[in-house]
C-alpha positions as CSV (number, residue, x, y, z in Angstrom):
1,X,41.6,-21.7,-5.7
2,X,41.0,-24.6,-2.6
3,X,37.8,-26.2,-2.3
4,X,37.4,-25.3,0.9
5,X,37.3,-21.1,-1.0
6,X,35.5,-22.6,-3.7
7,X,32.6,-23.8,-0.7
8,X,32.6,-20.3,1.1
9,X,32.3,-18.3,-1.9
10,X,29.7,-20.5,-3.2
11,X,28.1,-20.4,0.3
12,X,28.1,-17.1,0.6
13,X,26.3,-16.0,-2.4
14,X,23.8,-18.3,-1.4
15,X,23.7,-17.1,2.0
16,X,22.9,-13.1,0.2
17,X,20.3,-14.7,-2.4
18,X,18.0,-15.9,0.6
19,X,18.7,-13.0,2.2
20,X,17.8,-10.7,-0.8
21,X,14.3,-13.1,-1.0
22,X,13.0,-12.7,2.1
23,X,13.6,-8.7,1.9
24,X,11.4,-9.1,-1.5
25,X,8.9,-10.7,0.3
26,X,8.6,-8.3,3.4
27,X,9.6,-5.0,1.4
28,X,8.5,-3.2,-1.6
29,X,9.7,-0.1,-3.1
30,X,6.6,1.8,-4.4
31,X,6.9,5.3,-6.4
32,X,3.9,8.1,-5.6
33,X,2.3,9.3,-8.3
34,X,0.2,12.6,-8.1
35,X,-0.9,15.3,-5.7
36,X,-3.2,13.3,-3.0
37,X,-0.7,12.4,-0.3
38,X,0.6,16.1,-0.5
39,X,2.3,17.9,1.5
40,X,3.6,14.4,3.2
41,X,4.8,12.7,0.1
42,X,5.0,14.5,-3.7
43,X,5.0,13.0,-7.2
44,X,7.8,10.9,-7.4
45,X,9.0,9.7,-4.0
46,X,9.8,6.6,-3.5
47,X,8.3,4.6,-0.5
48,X,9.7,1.6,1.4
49,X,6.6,-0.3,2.1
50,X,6.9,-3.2,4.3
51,X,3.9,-5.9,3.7
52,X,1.4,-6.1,6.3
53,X,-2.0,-7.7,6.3
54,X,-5.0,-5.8,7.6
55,X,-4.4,-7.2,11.4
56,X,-1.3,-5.1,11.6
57,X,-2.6,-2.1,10.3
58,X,-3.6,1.0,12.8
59,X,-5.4,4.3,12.1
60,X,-3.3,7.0,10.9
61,X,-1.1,4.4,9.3
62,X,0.0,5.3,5.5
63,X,-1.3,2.2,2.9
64,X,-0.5,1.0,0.0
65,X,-3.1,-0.5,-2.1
66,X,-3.8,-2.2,-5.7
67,X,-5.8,0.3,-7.4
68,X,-9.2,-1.1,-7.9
69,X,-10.8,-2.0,-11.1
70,X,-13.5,0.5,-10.4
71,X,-10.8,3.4,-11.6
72,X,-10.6,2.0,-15.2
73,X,-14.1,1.4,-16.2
74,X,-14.4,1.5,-20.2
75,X,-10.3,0.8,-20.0
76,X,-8.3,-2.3,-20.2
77,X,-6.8,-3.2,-17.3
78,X,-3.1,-2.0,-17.0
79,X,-0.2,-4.6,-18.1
80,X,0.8,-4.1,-14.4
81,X,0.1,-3.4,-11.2
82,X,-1.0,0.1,-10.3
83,X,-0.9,1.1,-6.1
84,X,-2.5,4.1,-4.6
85,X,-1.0,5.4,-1.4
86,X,-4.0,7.1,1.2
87,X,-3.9,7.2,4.7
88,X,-6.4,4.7,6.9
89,X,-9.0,6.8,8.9
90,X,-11.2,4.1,9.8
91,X,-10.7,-0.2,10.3
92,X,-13.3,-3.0,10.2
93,X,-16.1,-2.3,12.7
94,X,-14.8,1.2,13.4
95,X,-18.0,3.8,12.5
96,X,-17.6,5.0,9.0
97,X,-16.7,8.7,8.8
98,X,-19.3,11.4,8.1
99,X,-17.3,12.2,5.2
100,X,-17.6,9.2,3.6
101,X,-21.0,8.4,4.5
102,X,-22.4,9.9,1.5
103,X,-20.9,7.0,-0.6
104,X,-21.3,4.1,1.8
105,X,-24.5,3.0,3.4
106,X,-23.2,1.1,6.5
107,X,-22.5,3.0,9.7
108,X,-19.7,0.4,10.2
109,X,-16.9,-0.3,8.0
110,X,-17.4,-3.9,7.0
111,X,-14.9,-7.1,7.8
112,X,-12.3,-6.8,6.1
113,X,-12.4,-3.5,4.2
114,X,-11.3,0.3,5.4
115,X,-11.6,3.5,4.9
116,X,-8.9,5.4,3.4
117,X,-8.5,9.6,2.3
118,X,-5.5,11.3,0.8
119,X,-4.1,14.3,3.0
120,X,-4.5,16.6,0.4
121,X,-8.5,16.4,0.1
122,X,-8.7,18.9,-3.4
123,X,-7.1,16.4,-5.0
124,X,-7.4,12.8,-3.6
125,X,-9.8,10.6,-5.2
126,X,-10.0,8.1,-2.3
127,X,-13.2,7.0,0.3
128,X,-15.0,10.2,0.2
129,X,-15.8,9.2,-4.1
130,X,-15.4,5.2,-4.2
131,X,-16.2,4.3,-0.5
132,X,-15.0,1.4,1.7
133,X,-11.6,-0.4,0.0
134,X,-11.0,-4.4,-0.1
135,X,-8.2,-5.2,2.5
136,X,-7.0,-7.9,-0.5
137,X,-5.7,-5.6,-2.9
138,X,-3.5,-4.3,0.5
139,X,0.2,-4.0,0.0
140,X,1.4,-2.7,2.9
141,X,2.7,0.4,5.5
142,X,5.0,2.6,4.0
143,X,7.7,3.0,6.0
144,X,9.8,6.1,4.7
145,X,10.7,8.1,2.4
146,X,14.0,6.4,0.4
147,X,14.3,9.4,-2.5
């Protein structure tokens, strides 16, 4: 083998290692668990999210969140990360839904927070239970369906 191969080859799979890191950092493959999303996504799809922050995201937009703390109260927490996937219905300063308002006392959803409900109502546990969600715990959109 010539240096010259030796170089490309070596280039090369450096050339696919920074291209493999940013896609980590501007994609994430996330696995829905349960029956809220239903009948858009079922248990056991996997999502392409790509990471957004809270500027980027729209009403109607599909999320992907950390699940808060407030879920395992009287639990440890989880050795890892745990997302929820709900759709956004309302954004910061937007008026909070009448179907939320039970839980949350402001009329407007607050800087950086939002206001999310699975589209299978029955069975969501989203806005409507635990109010207005922190923007920080925020993954990202998810893009499409990959499975």
């Amino acid at each position: 083998m010539t240096m010259f191969a030796w170089t490309a080859g070596l280039l090369a799979v450096a050339g696919l290692l920074l291209v493999l890191v940013v896609l980590r950092r501007r994609l994430a493959v996330v696995v829905v668990s349960g029956l809220s999303m239903e009948p858009t996504f079922h248990a056991g799809d996997r999502l392409l999210v790509r990471r957004m922050r809270l500027a980027r995201i729209s009403v109607g937009d599909v999320v992907v969140f950390e699940t808060p703390d407030w879920l395992g109260i009287g639990e440890p927490p989880p050795p890892e990360r745990r997302w929820m996937v709900k759709r956004v219905v309302a954004l910061p300063g937007d008026p909070v839904p009448e179907s939320v308002q039970a839980v949350v006392p402001e009329r407007r959803v607050a800087p950086d927070r939002l206001v999310v409900l699975g589209d299978n109502p029955s069975a969501s546990f989203d806005s409507r239970q635990c109010g207005l969600i922190d923007a920080g715990t925020l993954l990202g959109v998810a893009h499409r369906r990959i499975s």
